[in-house]
Every structure is written in C-alpha cells, then in structure tokens.
C-alpha positions in Angstrom: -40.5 54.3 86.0 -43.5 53.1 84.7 -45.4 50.1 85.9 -45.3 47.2 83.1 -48.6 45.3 84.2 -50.9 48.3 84.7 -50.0 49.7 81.3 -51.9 47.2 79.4 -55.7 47.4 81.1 -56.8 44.1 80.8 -60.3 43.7 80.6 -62.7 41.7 83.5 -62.9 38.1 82.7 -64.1 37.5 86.0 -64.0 33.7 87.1 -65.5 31.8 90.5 -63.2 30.4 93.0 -64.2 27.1 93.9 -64.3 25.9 97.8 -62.5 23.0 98.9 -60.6 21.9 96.1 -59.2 18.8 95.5 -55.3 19.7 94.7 -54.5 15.5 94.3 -53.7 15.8 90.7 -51.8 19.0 90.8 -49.7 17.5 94.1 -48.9 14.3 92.3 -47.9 16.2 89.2 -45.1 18.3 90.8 -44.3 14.5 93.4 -40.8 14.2 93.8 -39.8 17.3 91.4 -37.7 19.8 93.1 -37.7 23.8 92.3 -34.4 24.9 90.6 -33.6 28.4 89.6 -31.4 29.3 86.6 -30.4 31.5 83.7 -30.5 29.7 80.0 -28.8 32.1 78.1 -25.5 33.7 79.6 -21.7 33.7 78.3 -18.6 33.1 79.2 -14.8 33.8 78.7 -14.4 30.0 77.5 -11.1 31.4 75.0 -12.3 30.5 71.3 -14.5 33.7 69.9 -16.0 33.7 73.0 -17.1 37.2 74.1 -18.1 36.6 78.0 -15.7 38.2 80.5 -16.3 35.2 83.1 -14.5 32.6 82.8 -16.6 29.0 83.4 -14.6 28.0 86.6 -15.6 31.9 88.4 -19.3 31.2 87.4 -19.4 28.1 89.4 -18.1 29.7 92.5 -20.4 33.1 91.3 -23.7 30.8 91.0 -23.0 29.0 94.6 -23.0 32.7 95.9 -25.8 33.8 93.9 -27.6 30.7 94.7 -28.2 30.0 90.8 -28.3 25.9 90.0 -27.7 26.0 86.4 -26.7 28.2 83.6 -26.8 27.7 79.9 -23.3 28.9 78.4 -24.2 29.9 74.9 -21.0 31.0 73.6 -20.8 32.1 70.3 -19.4 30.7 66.8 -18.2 27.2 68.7 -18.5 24.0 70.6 -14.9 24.2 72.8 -16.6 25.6 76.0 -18.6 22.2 76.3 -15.4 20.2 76.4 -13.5 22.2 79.1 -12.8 20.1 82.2 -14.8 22.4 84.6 -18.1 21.9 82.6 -20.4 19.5 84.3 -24.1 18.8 83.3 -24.8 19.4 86.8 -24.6 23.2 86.7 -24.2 24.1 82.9 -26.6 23.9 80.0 -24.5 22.1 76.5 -25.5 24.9 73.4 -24.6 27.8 71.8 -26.1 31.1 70.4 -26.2 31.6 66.9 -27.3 34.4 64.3 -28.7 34.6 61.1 -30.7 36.8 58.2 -33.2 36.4 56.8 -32.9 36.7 52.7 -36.1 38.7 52.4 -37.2 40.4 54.3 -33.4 41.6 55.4 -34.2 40.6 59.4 -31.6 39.9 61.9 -32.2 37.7 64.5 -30.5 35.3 67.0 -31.3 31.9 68.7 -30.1 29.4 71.4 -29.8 25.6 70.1 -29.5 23.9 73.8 -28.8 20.5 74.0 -29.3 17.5 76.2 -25.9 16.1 75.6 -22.6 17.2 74.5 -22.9 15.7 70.9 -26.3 17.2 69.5 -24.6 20.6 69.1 -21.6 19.5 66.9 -24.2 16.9 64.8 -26.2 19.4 63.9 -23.9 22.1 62.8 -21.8 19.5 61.1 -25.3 18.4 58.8 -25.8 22.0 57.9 -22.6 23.3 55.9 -24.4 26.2 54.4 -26.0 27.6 57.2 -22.8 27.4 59.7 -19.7 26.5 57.8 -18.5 24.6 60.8 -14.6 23.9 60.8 -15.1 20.6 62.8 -13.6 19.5 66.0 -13.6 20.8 70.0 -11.8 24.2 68.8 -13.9 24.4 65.8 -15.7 27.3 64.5 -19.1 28.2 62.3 -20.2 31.6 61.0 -23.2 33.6 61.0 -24.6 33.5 57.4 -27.9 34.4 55.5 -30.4 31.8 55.5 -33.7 31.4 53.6 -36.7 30.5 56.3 -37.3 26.9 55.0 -33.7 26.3 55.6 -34.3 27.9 58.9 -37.2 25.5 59.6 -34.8 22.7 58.8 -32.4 23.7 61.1 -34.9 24.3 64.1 -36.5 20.5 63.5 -32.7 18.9 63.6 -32.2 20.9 67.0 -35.7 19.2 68.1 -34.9 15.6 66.4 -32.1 15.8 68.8 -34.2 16.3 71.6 -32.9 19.9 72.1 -34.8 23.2 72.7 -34.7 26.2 70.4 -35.2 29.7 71.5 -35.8 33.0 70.1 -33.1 35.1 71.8 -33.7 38.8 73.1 -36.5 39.2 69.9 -36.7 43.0 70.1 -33.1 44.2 70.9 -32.4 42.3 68.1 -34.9 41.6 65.4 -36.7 45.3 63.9 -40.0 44.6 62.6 -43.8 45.7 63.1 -45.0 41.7 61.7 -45.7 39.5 64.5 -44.9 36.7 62.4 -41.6 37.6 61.8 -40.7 36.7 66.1 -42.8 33.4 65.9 -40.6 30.3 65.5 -43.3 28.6 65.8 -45.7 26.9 68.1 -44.2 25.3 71.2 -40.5 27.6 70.6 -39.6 29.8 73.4 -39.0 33.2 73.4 -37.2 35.1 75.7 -38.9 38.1 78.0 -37.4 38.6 81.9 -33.6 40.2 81.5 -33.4 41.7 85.0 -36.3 41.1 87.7 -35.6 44.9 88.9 -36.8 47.8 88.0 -33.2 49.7 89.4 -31.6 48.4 86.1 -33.4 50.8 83.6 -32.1 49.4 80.5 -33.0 45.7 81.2 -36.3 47.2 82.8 -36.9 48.6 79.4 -35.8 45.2 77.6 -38.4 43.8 79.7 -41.2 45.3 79.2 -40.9 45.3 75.4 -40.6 42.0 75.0 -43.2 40.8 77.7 -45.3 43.2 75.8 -44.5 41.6 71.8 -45.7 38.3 73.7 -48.8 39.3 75.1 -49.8 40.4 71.4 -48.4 37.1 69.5 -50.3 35.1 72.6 -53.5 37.2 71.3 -52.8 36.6 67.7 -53.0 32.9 68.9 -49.4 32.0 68.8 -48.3 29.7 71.0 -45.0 30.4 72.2 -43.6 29.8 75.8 -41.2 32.3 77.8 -38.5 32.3 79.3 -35.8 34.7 81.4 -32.5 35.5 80.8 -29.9 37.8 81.7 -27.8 37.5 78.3 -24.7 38.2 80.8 -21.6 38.9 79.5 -20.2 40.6 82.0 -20.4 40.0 85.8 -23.0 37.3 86.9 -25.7 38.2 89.2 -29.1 36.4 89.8 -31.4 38.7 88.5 -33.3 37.4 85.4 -33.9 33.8 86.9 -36.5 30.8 85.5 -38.1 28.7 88.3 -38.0 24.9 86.7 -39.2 22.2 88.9 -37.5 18.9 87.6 -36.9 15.3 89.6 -32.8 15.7 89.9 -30.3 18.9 89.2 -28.9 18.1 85.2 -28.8 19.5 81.8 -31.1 16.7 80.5 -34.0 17.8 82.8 -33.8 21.5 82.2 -34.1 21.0 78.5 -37.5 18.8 78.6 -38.7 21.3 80.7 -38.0 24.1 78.3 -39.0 21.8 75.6 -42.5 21.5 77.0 -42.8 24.7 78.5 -42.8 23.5 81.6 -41.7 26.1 83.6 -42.0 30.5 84.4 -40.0 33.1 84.1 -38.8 34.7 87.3 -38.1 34.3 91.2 -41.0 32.4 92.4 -42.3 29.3 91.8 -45.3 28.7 90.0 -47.3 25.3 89.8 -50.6 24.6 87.8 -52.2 22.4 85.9 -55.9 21.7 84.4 -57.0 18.4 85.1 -54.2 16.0 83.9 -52.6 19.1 81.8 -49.7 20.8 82.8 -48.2 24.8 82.1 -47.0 24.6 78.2 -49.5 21.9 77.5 -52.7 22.0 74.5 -55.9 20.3 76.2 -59.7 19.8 75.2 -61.8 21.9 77.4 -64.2 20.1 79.2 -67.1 21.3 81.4 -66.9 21.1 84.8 -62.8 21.6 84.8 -60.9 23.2 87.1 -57.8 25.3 87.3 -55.0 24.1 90.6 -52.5 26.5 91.3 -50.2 26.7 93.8 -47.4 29.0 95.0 -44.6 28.1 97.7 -41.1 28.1 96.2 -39.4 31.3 96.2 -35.7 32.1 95.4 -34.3 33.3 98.8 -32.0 35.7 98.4 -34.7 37.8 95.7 -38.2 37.1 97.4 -38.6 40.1 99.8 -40.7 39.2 103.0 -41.9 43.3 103.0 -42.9 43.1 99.5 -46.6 43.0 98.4 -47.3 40.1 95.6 -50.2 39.8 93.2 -51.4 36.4 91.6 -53.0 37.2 88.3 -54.5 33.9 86.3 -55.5 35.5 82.8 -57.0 34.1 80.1 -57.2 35.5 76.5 -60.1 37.5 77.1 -58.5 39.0 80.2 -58.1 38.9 84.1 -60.2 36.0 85.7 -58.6 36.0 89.2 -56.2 38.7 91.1 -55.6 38.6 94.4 -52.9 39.4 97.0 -50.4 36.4 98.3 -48.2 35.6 101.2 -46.3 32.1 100.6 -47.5 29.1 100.7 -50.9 30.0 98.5 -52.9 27.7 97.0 -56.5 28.5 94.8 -58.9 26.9 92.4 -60.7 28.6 90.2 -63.9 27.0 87.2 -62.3 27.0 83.7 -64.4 28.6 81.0 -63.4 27.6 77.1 -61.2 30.0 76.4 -57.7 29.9 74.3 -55.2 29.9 77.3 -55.2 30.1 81.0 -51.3 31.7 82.0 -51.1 32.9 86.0 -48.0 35.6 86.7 -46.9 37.3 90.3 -46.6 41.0 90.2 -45.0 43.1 93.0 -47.6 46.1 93.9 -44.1 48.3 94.7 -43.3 48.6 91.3 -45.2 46.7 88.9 -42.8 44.8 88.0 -43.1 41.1 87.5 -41.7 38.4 90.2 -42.7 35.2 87.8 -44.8 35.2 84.7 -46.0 31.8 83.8 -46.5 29.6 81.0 -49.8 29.1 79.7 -52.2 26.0 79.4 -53.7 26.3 75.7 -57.0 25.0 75.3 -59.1 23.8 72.4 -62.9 23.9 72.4 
C-alpha cells in the first residue's frame, strides 16, 4: 500500500519557529468551544427512497458505541427522515444528497445541501420546481434532473441564503473529468476527501487518496475550497472517516457554521490554528511580523493510537515550512511569510496515511 503523503514530494519552504510564543489569541479563540467528532454525509434506512441499511434509531445507539457526536443523514430524493420522532438536532445533521448533470459538458455529480433547521431543506426544493420536481409534504419526493450551471449557482446561493452549507460529495467516484474547474463549486464550498482513516480498507484508502490528491491541485490552481471527511455509509456505521469540529454546545446549528466557514479538519485529531485574529477557513491580509499558533491536544479516543508515530506538517503553497514529530498536547509557532495559504495536517509515519488534514488560512498580499 502506498504511502499518500510521501507520493507527492513537496518542495522545502522552510520557516523559523519562534521561541516563547504568545498563544493568547489562539487560546481565547478556541475559549469555551468543545472538540466534537462526526460524519456529515452518511444514510440511513429512514423508509421513503432511502437507500441506508441503518435505521436512525440503531445509529444513535451505534454512534454512543463508536463514540461519534453527530451525523448528517443525507438521504436521498426526500425530507421524511427529518421529521421522524427519533431525529434530534443534538446528534443528526437536517439535509439531504442530491444529483444532477450538467447539460454540457454531460458531468455527473452529487452534493449535500445541510441545513441549520428543519425548514431550509423543504424551502428550497419547493422554489426550484425544475431542478427537483418536489412532490411537497414530510413523505414528499424530488428527482434528480439535468441542470444548466447558472441554475446550479442559483440553487447553491438559496442553500447559503438559508444559512446552510453546500458540499461537493465524493468528487472523483462520481464526477469523470481531467478540468479542475469542473469539481470547484466555488470559493468557500467544501469538498469532501477522508472516507476511511485506515489504510486496511483498500477501496476507501484508494478513494482517499484521489481525492485528497484533486484538492491539493485545485488549492494550487488557487481555489479555495475547504475539506471535509465522510464515510458515505450505507451500510454498517463505524467511526472511521471522522471531522474534528470544535463548537460552543453539541447541535445541528453549530456544525453547519462551522462547515460554512471552514472551520474545522478532516480526521481523528484535533487541530487548532489561527493567524493573528484569523481562524482555519478564513482570507486575511498578510502582515509583517505575523505569526502562525497551532496547537494539538484533542484526539478521538477510541482511533488515536498511543504506539503510533504522528507528523505535524504546516504547508504553504510553495511547500513544507514545518514537520516535525508530536506526542499530545503540542503546541508551536512558526513566522508567516506572504504566501497564498498556510494548511497544517497530522500524518502517521506507519503508513502514511493521514490522522487529520486541516483547513487552510488563505492570505492576500
């Protein structure tokens, strides 16, 4: 099995590590917020045209066992799983995963339209008869149908009116196509990358590392699209393709700012950073004299392995500017150059394979 980090060579972009830092501003940043770990895409056997073989009552007592705090059940073509009496904010994510194709070029694709409240999915397929067809109601239906991209666009900016996240889903298991431009929803939309945090599960291994690599090249064609993980489970649950999101209180309406701002990393271990006032998923001025906080002491308990060897990367667009070995809690701070984006990700030296990969902080000179 091949190692996903060390295929890619990333050039020196070597940076100093400054002594005695001040961590105040990253420490009051992350005050009072709380690391939760979760799944945003998974389905479940809700009844409807949903295709999940897990009901929603057995992933509650699955996630308490798993030690997952929320899930996001994206079932497809309807709104009923939302309105069953087991669904509670608490622990589950309101959305759904829809498809569409493009008219030209001929592109599949899917996407998650999560939502901080149970209304904003039903308002927004109900304004777009075209695109959905929605049949109206808690056992209501839509469709899958072709769909020009200004259409699309339209679609995407209701989704955000509503104060919901949008997501490119699983881009290269579904969507064929050699044009970067063809997997960017746009600046500031997610894009999943993580589908199993093992390298024992060689298809999801795989799935992995083609999507982490599609993002490294749209982050180098300057795109600015956050990540996320998911284990797209339809089958049994398990706790394997996990996000670390560190939000003030457990509910659906925290989760989704935090994917709305990119607040948050891929993966089992906890990773907080920030330039100056600017947190992950932020745009900032550059500024001379900055410096980049990070610090690393959450860890999902049942995943993080006390034998294992971790690596802290922080990379920038010109390449690696800090790596160094971890044990938990670790703490650095390093100058900050003007570069495009500063991202920081954990690797395990075992297998390459990545524990967290982190959001970056996107910077304008």
């Amino acid at each position: 099995m091949k190692h996903i980090i060390r295929d890619f060579n990333l050039p020196a972009d070597p940076h100093t590590v400054i002594l005695d830092p001040d961590f105040t501003a990253l420490d009051k940043m992350y005050e009072g917020r709380t690391a939760y770990y979760g799944d945003y895409h998974v389905h479940s056997n809700s009844g409807g045209t949903s295709d999940g073989k897990t009901t929603p009552e057995e992933w509650l007592v699955a996630m308490k066992e798993l030690g997952i705090d929320f899930v996001g059940l994206m079932d497809h073509r309807q709104v009923r799983h939302q309105y069953l009496d087991c669904f509670d904010p608490k622990y589950f994510l309101y959305g759904s995963e829809p498809a569409g194709l493009w008219h030209e070029p001929h592109l599949t694709f899917h996407y998650l339209m999560i939502f901080q409240d149970i209304g904003g999915l039903e308002r927004v397929l109900e304004k777009f008869p075209d695109v959905f067809e929605f049949e109206g109601g808690v056992e209501g239906h839509f469709k899958y149908i072709r769909v020009d991209y200004d259409r699309f666009e339209e679609v995407k900016q209701a989704v955000l009116a509503e104060g919901g996240a949008f997501v490119h889903a699983h881009p290269m298991q579904q969507l064929i196509s050699d044009n970067l431009n063809d997997y960017n929803f746009g600046d500031g939309i997610a894009m999943e990358i993580i589908y199993c945090c093992s390298a024992n599960h060689k298809r999801w291994y795989l799935h992995t590392a083609q999507n982490y690599e599609l993002w490294m090249k749209m982050l180098a064609a300057g795109m600015k699209m956050p990540n996320t993980a998911t284990s797209d489970a339809h089958g049994k649950p398990h706790n394997k393709a996990l996000n670390t999101v560190y939000t003030k209180r457990q509910h659906c309406a925290d989760f989704v700012q935090q994917l709305r701002a990119g607040d948050l990393n891929s993966g089992y271990m906890g990773i907080k950073m920030c330039i100056g006032d600017n947190p992950v998923g932020s745009t900032m001025k550059y500024e001379d004299g900055m410096q980049l906080l990070i610090k690393v002491d959450d860890a999902h308990p049942q995943l993080f392995d006390e034998k294992e060897i971790y690596y802290l990367n922080i990379i920038t667009d010109e390449g690696l500017a800090y790596s160094a070995p971890i044990t938990l809690p670790f703490e650095r701070a390093i100058e900050v150059k003007p570069r495009k984006f500063y991202r920081a990700e954990i690797m395990r030296q075992s297998d390459g394979f990545p524990a967290a990969i982190g959001n970056p902080i996107w910077m304008e000179k």
